[in-house]
C-alpha positions as CSV (number, residue, x, y, z in Angstrom):
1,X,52.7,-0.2,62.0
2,X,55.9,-0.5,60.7
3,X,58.8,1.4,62.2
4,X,58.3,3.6,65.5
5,X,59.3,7.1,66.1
6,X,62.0,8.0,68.9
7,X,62.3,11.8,67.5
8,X,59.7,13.7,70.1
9,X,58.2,17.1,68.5
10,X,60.7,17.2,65.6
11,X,60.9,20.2,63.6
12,X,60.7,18.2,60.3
13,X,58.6,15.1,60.9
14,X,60.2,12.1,60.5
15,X,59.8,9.1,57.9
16,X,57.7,6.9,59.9
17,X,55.7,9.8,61.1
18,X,55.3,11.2,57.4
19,X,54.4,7.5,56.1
20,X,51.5,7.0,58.9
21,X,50.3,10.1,58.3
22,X,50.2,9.7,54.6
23,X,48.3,6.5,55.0
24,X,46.1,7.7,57.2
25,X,45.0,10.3,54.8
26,X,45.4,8.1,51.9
27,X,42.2,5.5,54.2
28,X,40.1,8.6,54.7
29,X,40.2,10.3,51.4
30,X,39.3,6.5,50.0
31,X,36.1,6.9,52.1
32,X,32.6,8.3,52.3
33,X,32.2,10.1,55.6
34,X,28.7,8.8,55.7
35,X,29.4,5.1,55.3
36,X,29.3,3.1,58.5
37,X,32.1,0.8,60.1
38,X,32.7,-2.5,58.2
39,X,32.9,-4.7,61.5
40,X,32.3,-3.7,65.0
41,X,33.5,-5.3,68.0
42,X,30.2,-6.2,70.1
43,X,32.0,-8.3,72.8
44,X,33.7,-5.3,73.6
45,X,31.4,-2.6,72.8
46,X,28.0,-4.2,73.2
47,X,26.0,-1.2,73.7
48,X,27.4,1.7,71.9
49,X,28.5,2.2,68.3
50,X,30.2,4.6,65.7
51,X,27.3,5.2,63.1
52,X,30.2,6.5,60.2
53,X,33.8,7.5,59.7
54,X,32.9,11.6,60.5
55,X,32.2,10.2,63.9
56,X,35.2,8.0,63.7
57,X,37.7,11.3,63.0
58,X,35.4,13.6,65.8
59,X,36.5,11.4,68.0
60,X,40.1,10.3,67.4
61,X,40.5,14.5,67.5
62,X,38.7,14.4,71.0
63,X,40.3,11.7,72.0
64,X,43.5,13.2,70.9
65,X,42.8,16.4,72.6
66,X,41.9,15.1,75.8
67,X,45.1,13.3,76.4
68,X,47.2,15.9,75.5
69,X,45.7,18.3,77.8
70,X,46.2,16.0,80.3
71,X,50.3,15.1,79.5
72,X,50.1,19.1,79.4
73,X,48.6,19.3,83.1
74,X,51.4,16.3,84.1
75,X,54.2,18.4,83.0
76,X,53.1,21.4,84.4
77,X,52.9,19.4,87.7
78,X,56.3,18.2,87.6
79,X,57.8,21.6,85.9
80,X,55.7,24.2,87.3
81,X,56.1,26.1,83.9
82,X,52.5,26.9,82.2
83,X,52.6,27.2,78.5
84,X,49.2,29.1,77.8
85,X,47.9,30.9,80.5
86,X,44.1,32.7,79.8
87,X,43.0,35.8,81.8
């Protein structure tokens, strides 16, 4: 990817954020969420496959999701502040 961002939860997202994102929506609306991957690495992933591109963005999100809560639960760790508290 060209470029790489330094700015860290900027108010106004910068270029090289704005141009991946853009891209990345530019792929997606392209595609049919039905159709399937074009290649799929089996030496890596011999027994377990992404059937379409809805499964694809489910699980960047998840992905996504995961891994934030878990930087979340680092910092909280290391700065004792928590952010969202439930009761």
């Amino acid at each position: 990817m060209p470029g790489r961002c330094r700015r860290r939860c900027p108010a106004r997202p910068c270029s090289t954020c704005t141009g991946r994102r853009s891209r990345a929506n530019a792929f997606i609306a392209a595609m049919s969420l039905d159709s399937g991957p074009a290649s799929w690495p089996e030496e890596i992933f011999p027994n377990w496959r992404m059937t379409d591109v809805r499964e694809a963005i489910v699980h960047v999100i998840t992905e996504t999701a995961c891994h934030a809560g878990h930087l979340d639960a680092v910092r909280e760790l290391i700065d004792g502040r928590s952010w969202l508290v439930l009761t």
